[in-house]
N, C-alpha and C positions, 0 to 999 in steps of 0.2 A: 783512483780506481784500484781499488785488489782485489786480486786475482782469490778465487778461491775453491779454484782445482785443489783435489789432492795430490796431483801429479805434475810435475815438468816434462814437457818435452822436450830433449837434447839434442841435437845435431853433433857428433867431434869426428874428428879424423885420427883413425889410429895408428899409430907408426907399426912395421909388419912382425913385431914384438909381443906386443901390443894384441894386436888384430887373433897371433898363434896362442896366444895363452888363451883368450878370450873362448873362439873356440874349440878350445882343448879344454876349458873349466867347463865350459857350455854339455858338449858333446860325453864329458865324463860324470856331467852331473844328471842329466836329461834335463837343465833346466832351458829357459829361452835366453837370449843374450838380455835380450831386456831383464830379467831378474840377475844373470850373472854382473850384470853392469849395477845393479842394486847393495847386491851382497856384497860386491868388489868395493864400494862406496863407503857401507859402513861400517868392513873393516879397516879399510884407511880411517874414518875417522876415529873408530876407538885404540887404534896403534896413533895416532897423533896426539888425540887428546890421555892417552896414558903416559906417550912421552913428554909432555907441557907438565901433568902433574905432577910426576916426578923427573925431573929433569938431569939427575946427577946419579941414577940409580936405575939399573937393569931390573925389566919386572918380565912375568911371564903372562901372555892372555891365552887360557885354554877355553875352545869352542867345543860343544858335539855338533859334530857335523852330521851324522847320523845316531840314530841308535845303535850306541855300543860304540861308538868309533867316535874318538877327540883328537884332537885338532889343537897343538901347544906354541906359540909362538912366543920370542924372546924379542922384548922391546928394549936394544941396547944401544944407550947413549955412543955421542962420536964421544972419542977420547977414553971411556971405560973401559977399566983392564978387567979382563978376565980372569977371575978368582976360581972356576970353577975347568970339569972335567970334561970333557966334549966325550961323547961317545963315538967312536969309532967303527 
């Protein structure tokens, strides 16, 4: 038998880490936790599946998160040196 919801319903428990980020993204975004729990999902996936494809090589994934406002994240391997200049 499949299922053929567009949706899953989750149960989890969040550790109080966890729980403060959640709504402080929530609360900062006007979104619901259910969508923060969405958007939080699949940038975890595309920060993992960037790190699988290149696996020996720092890359960077920039988002707009808004209009006019982006969003740059550096997906850096364990063990990779840092070549570049940290802004301070």
């Amino acid at each position: 038998m499949s299922d053929s919801r567009p949706y899953t319903r989750l149960t989890v428990i969040l550790a109080e880490p966890a729980r403060r980020a959640m709504r402080f993204a929530a609360e900062a975004t006007g979104d619901t936790q259910t969508d923060t729990v969405n958007r939080a999902l699949q940038l975890y996936d595309m920060v993992v599946a960037t790190a699988q494809a290149w696996p020996d090589t720092a890359k960077s994934l920039t988002f707009e998160v808004r209009d006019g406002e982006r969003l740059t994240l550096l997906v850096i391997p364990p063990g990779h040196k840092r070549r570049w200049w940290w802004p301070r």
